[in-house]
Legacy VTK file of the C-alpha trace (Angstrom):
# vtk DataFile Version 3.0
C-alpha trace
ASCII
DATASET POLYDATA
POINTS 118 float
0.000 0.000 0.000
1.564 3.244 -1.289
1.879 6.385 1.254
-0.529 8.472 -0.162
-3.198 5.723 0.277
-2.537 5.300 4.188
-2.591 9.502 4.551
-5.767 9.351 2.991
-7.672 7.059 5.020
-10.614 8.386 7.186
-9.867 8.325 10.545
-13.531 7.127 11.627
-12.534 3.985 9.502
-8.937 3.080 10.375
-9.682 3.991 14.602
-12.207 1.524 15.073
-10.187 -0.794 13.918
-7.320 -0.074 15.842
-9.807 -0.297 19.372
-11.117 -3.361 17.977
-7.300 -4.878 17.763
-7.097 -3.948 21.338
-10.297 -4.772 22.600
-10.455 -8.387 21.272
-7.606 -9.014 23.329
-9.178 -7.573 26.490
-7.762 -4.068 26.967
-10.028 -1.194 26.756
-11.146 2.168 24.420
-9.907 3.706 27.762
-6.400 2.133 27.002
-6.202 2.972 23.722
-7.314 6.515 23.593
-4.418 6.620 26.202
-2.153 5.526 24.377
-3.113 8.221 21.304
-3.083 10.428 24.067
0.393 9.653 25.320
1.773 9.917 21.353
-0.391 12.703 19.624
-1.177 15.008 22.574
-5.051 14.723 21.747
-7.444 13.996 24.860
-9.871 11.419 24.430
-12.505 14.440 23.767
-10.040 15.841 20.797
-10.219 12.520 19.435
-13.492 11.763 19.714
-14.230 15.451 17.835
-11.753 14.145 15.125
-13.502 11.045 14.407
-16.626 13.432 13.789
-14.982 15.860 11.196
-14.135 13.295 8.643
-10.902 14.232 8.841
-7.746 12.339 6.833
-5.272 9.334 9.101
-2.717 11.634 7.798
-4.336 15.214 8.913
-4.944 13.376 12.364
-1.720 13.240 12.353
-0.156 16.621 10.722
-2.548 18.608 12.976
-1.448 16.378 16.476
-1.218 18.845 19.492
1.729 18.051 20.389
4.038 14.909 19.669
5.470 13.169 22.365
8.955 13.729 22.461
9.885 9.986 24.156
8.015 8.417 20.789
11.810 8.164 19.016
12.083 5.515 21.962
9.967 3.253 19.899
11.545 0.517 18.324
10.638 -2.617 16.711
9.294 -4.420 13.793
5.680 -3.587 12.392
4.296 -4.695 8.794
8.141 -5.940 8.440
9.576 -2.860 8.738
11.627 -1.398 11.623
9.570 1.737 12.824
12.870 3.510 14.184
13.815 3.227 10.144
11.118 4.641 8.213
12.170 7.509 6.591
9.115 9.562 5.446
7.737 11.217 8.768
4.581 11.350 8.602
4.583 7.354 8.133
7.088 7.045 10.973
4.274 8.910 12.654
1.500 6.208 11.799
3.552 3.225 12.220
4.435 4.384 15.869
0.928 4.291 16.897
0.282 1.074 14.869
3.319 -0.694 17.283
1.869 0.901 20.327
-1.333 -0.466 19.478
0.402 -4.196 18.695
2.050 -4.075 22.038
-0.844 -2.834 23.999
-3.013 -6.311 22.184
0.059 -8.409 22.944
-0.735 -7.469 27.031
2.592 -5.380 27.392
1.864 -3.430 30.402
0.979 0.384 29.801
3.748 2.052 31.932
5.890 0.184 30.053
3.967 1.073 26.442
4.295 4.504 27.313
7.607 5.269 27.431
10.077 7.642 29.600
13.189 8.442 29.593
15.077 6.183 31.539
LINES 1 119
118 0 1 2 3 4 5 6 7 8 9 10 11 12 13 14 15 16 17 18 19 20 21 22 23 24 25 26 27 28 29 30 31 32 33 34 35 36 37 38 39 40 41 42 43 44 45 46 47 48 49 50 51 52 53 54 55 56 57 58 59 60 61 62 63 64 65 66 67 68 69 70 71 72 73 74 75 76 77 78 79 80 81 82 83 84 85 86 87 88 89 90 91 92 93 94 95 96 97 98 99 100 101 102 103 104 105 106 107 108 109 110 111 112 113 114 115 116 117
């Protein structure tokens, strides 16, 4: 799937489907709009006022309140890439919260998911 294709996503399709990933495997919307929290800077009410502007994955993004600056401690493998690798940005961006999301399903603890500088 080609950048441009990912950007343009509408956020009130792709974040369902990231709560759903988390919520078959018994975490909570709670847990996930935490974890957006804890990367983009939106509260669960910014998000939830996103989802009803029909706005873009990628303007979700570009417009984030503030980026955490502890998300460069993310590392890993997600669609078989290393996230720490990616070189385009805003993709770096998406595939952060994408790992955050797999590790939150996989039962990783959330103090641990959101990361500090040790």
């Amino acid at each position: 799937m080609n950048n441009e294709k990912v950007y343009n996503m509408k956020l009130n399709k792709v974040y369902p489907l990231l709560v759903n990933k988390a919520t078959k495997k018994g975490r909570t919307v709670e847990e996930v709009n935490q974890v957006v929290e804890w990367l983009t800077g939106y509260t669960p009410e910014s998000i939830q006022f996103s989802l009803e502007q029909d706005i873009t994955y990628g303007e979700f993004f570009l417009n984030a309140p503030c980026l955490n600056e502890n998300r460069k401690l993310i590392k890993g493998v997600i669609c078989g890439v290393r996230v720490e690798s990616i070189e385009e940005p805003l993709m770096q961006e998406i595939r952060y919260l994408d790992k955050l999301i797999d590790e939150l399903a996989k039962g990783k603890a959330i103090e641990k998911i959101l990361r500090s500088q040790q």
